[in-house]
SEKOL-80996 format. One record per residue (C-alpha): y, x, z; residue in one letter. Coordinates in steps of 0.25 Angstrom, whole numbers, padded with zeros to 4 digits, always signed. Each point is the difference from the previous one (the first is absolute). Layout:
BEGIN
YXZA ...
END
This chain:
BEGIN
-0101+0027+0035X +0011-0009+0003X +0007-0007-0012X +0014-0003-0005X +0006-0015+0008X +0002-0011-0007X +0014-0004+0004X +0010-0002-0010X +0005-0015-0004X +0006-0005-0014X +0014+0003+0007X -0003+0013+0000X -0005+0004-0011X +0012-0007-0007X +0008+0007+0007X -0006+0012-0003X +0002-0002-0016X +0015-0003+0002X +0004+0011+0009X -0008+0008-0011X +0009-0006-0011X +0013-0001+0010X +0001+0017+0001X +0011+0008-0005X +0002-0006-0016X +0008-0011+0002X +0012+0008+0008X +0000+0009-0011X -0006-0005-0015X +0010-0012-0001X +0011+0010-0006X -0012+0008-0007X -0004-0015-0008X +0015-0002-0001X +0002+0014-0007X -0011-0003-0010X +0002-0015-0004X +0013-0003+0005X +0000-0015+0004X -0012-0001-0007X -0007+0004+0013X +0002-0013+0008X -0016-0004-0009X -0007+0015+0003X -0006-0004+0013X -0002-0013-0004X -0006+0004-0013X -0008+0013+0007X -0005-0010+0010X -0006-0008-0009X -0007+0009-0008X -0005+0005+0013X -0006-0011+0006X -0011+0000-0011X -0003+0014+0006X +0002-0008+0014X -0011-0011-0003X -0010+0012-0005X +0000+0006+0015X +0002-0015+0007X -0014-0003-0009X -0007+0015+0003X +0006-0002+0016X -0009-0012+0001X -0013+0008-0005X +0000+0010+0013X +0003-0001+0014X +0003+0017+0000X +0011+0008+0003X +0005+0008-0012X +0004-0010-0010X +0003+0007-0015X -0008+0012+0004X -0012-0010+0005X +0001-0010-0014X +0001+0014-0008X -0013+0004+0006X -0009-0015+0001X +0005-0002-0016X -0001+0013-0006X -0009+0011+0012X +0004+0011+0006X +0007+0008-0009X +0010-0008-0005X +0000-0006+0015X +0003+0015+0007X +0013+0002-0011X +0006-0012+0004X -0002-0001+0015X +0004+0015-0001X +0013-0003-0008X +0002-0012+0010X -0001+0008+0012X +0011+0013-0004X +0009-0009-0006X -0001-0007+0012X +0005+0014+0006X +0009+0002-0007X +0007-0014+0001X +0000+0002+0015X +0005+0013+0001X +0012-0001-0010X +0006-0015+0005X -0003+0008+0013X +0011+0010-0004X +0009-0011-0006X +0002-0008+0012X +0011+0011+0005X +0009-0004-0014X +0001-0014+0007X +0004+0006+0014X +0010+0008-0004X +0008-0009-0001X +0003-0005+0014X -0002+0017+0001X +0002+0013-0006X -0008+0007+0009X -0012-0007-0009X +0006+0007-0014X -0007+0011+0005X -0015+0006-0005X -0005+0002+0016X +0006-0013+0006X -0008-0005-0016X -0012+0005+0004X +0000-0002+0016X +0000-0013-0002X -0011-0002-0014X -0011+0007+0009X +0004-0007+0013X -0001-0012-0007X -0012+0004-0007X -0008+0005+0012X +0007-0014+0008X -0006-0011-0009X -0013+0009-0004X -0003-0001+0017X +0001-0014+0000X -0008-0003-0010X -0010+0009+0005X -0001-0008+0014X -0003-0014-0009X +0002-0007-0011X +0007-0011+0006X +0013+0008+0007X -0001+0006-0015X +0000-0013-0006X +0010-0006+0012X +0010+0013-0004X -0001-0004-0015X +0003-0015+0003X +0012+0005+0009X +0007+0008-0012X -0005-0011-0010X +0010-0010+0005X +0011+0010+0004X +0003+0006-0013X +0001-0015-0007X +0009-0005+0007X +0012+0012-0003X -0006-0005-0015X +0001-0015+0002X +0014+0001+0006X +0004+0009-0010X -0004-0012-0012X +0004-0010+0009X +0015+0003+0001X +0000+0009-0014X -0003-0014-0007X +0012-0006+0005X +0008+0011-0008X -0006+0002-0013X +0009+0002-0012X -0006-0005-0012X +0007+0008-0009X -0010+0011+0005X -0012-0004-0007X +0009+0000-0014X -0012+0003-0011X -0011-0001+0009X -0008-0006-0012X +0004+0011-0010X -0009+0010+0001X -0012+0007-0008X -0013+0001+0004X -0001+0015+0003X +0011-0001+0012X -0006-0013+0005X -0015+0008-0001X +0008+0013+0008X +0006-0009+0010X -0014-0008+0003X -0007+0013+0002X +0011+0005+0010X -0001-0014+0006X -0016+0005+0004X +0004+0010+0010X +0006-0009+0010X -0011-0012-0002X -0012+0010+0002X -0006-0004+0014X -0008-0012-0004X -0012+0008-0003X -0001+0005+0015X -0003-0013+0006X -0016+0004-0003X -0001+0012+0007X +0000-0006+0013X -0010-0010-0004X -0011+0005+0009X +0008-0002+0013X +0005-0015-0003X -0006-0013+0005X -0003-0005-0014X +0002+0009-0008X -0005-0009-0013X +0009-0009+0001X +0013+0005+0006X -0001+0014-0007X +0002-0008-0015X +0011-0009+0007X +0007+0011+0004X +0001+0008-0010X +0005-0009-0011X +0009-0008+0009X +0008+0014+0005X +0001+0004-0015X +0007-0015-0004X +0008-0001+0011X +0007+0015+0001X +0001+0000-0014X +0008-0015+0000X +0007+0008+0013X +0005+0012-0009X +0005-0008-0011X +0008-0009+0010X +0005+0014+0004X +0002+0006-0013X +0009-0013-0005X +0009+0001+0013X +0001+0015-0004X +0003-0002-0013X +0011-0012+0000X +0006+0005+0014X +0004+0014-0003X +0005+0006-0012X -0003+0015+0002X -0015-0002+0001X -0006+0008-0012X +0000+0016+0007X +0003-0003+0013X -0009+0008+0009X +0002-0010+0012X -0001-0014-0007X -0001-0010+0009X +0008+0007+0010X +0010+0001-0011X -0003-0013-0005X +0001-0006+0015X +0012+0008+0004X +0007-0007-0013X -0002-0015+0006X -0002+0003+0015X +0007+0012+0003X -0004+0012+0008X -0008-0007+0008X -0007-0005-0012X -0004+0015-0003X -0006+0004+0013X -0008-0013+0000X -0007+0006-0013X +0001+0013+0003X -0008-0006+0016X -0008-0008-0009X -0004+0010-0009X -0005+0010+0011X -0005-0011+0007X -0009-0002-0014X -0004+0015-0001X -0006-0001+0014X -0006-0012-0002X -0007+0006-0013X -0003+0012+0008X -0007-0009+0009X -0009-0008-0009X -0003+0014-0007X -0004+0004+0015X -0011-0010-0001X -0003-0001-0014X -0004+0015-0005X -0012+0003+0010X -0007-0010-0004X -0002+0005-0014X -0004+0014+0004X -0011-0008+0011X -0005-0007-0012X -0002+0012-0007X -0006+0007+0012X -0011-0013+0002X -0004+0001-0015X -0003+0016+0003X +0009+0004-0010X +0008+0009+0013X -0005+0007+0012X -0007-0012+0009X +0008+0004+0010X +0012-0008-0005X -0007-0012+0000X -0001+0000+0017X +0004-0013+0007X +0006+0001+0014X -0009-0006+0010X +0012-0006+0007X +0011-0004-0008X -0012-0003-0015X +0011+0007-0009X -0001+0012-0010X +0005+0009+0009X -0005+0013-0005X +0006-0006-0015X +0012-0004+0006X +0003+0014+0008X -0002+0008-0012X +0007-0009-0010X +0011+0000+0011X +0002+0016+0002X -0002+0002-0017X +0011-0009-0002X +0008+0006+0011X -0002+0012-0006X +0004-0004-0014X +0014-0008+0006X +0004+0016+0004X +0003+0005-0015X -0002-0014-0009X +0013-0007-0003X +0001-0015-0003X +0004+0004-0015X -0015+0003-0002X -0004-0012+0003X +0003-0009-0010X -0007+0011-0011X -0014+0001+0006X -0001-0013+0004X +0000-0010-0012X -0012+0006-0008X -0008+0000+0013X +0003-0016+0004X -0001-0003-0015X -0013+0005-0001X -0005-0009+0011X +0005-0012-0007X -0008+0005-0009X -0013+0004+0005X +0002-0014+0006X +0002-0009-0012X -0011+0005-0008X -0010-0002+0012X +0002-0015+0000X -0003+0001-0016X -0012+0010+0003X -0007-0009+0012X +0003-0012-0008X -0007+0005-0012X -0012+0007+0008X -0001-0008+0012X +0003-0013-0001X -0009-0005+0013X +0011+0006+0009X +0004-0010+0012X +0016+0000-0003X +0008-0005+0010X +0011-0001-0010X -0001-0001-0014X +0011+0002-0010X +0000-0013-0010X +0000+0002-0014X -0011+0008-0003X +0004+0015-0001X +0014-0003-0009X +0007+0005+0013X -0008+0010+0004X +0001+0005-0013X +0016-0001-0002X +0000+0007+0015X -0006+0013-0008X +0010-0001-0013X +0010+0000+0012X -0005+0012+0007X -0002+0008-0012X +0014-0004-0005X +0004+0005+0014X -0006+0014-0002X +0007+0001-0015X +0012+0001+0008X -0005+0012+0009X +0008+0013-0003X -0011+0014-0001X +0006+0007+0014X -0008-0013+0006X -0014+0002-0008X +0000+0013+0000X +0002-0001+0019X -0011-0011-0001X -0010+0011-0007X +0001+0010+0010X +0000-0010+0010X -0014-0005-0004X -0003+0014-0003X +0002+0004+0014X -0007-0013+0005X -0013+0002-0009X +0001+0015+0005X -0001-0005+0016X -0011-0011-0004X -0009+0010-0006X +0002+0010+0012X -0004-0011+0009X -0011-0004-0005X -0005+0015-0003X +0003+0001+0014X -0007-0013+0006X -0013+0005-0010X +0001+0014+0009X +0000-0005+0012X -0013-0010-0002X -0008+0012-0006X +0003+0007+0011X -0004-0009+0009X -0013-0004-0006X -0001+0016+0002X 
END
C-alpha cells in the first residue's frame, strides 16, 4: 500500500499557516474593529494575538508529539479517544468546507471592481467552482505543486499589504487615534473576539504534518511563528488604517477606501487586486488543507476505508481530496460568504480547545512522552490557553451552537452507518 511523501520543508509549512491567516479578514474586518472600538482598535490584534499564542504554544507542544496528518482532530483523539477525536476532526473537516466554498464565492466581490461583469451570481459562481476544481486538481497530482501554489499566493498577497503600510505610515494623522485609551472592557472584549476571525489559520499548520520532512520540528515553528508574525502585520495594518483615513468605522471597502484616501485610485484597485489575490490564495491553502482531515478520519476507521486510498503515483489523498473537492464545489453553488464567518468560529474554537486541554491531560497521565517541544512553565500556559478558549466560546452567539449540533449530529449519524456497514460486509464475507 503505498504511503503519503514526505516532502514538505519548514518554508512550507509556514507559508501554509500565513496564507491560512492572510484570507479575506483583513480587506474587510478593519472598518468592523473601527465600528466597535473606535480608535481603540489599533490594540485588538495586538491583544487577540496575544492571547492566542498560548493557544499557539499548546498545538507547537502537541505538533511535536506526532509525525500524522490531521493535527487538532489527531491531538483530540491521542488525548481524549475516539469519541471526542471523531467530533473534532468531524467539525475540522466541514468547516473546512465551508470556509472554501464561501471565500470561493467572495473572490468575484474583489473582481468587480476592474468588472461589472463579476457583480453577477453566474460569473460568482463560474469562477468559485473553477477555482475549486483548479486548486483541488493540483493538489491531487502532489503535495508539492500544492505547497509550491500556496507559497506562490503567500508572497503575492503581502506584498499589496506591505505597500499599503509602507506609504499609509508616511500619512498618518495622529488626531485619529484621539481616545484610543478610553474605553471599557466590554468593547475592548467585543473587539478582541472580532479580531479572532481574521487571525484563525495558525492551527492549520498540523494538518499537513504527515507529509513534511520534520514534521516535529518545523510543524511547532511554524505554527507559532505565522500567528506572531500576521498578528504584528494586522496591527501595522490596522494603525495605517486608523490614523490615515478618517471614514473607517462602516466602510464596506476599508482599505480600499483607506488606500484610495492617501494613494488615490490606484491605491484602491491595489487593495481590491490584493484582496482577490488574498481570497485565492486562501482558496489555495484550503485546497490542500481540508483532505487531509477527512484521510485522518478515513485511517482511524471512523469513514468508509475507501477514503483513505493513496495514489500509487502521485502518494497523495486522492480519493479525500476528490470528494472534499466536488462537496465544497457543490456547497460554493448556494453558500454565500456572509455564512461564513457564523459557522465558523465555534468550530475553530473548539479546536483550540480540544488542543489546550490535551497538553494538560498528556502531561498529567503521560508524562514519559518524548516532546519535541515543551512549553516552559509547567502547565500555567496551557492552562491560561483554556481560560482563553472558554472566554472565546462565551462570546458565541446560539445560531452558531445550535449549526455546530446538527453538524455533529449528521457526522455521528455517518460514523455509525459506516461502521454498521464495514461490520456487514466482514460477516458476509466470513459467510
Amino acid at each position: 500500500m503505498s504511503e503519503l511523501a514526505r516532502r514538505l520543508t519548514l518554508p512550507d509549512i509556514l507559508c501554509l499557516g500565513v496564507n491560512a491567516i492572510i484570507g479575506s479578514g483583513i480587506f474587510l474586518f478593519p472598518g468592523k474593529l473601527a465600528t466597535v472600538a473606535g480608535p481603540t482598535s489599533i490594540f485588538a490584534f495586538v491583544l487577540c494575538g496575544f492571547l492566542l499564542v498560548t493557544v499557539a504554544l499548546c498545538y507547537a507542544e502537541m505538533a511535536g508529539l506526532t509525525q500524522r496528518n490531521g493535527g487538532s482532530y489527531i491531538y483530540a483523539l491521542t488525548a481524549f479517544g475516539p469519541k471526542v477525536g471523531f467530533v473534532v476532526g468531524w467539525m475540522a473537516w466541514v468547516t473546512s468546507i465551508f470556509s472554501w466554498a464561501a471565500v470561493a464565492n467572495a473572490i468575484s466581490s474583489q473582481l468587480a471592481w476592474f468588472h461589472p461583469v463579476f457583480n453577477g451570481t453566474l460569473a460568482t459562481k463560474i469562477l468559485a467552482v473553477s477555482l475549486i476544481l483548479g486548486f483541488g486538481t493540483v493538489n491531487y497530482f502532489g503535495v508539492k505543486m500544492g505547497a509550491l501554489t500556496v507559497n506562490f499566493f503567500t508572497l503575492a498577497k503581502t506584498l499589496p499589504l506591505a505597500i499599503f503600510v509602507g506609504i499609509g505610515l508616511f500619512h498618518i494623522k495622529m488626531g485619529n487615534f484621539q481616545g484610543a485609551l478610553n474605553t471599557d472592557m466590554n468593547t475592548l472584549g467585543a473587539a478582541i473576539f472580532l479580531s479572532l476571525w481574521p487571525l484563525q489559520g495558525f492551527e492549520t499548520t498540523p494538518v499537513v504534518a504527515g507529509e513534511s520532512k520534520n514534521p516535529r520540528r518545523d510543524v511547532p515553528l511554524a505554527t507559532v511563528g505565522s500567528l506572531l508574525a500576521v498578528a504584528v502585520f494586522y496591527t501595522l495594518i490596522q494603525i495605517v488604517a486608523v490614523g490615515s483615513f478618517d471614514g473607517l468605522a462602516g466602510s464596506k471597502k476599508p482599505l480600499a477606501d483607506a488606500a484610495a484616501s492617501f494613494m488615490g485610485p490606484l491605491g484602491a484597485t491595489l487593495m481590491a487586486a490584493g484582496a482577490a489575490i488574498s481570497m485565492t490564495g486562501y482558496s489555495a491553502g484550503n485546497a490542500m488543507g481540508s483532505a487531509r482531515y477527512l484521510e485522518a478520519l478515513a485511517e482511524d476507521r471512523f469513514l468508509p476505508q475507501w477514503l483513505k486510498g493513496i495514489h500509487p503515483r502521485y502518494f497523495t489523498p486522492a480519493r479525500a481530496i476528490v470528494i472534499t473537492m466536488s462537496l465544497t464545489a457543490v456547497m460554493a453553488i448556494w453558500l454565500d460568504f456572509n455564512a461564513l464567518v457564523d459557522i465558523s468560529n465555534l468550530a475553530v474554537i473548539s479546536q483550540y480547545s480540544s488542543t489546550c486541554l490535551a497538553v494538560i491531560w498528556l502531561r498529567l497521565k503521560q508524562p514519559q512522552l518524548e516532546r519535541k517541544f515543551k512549553i516552559p512553565g509547567g502547565i500555567f500556559l496551557p492552562v491560561l490557553a483554556c481560560l482563553v478558549s472558554a472566554w472565546l466560546i462565551k462570546q458565541v452567539k446560539l445560531p452558531e451552537l445550535i449549526f455546530t449540533i446538527c453538524v455533529v449530529l449528521i457526522g455521528i449519524g455517518i460514523a455509525f452507518a459506516s461502521r454498521k456497514w464495514e461490520q456487514r460486509q466482514a460477516v458476509l464475507s466470513e459467510s
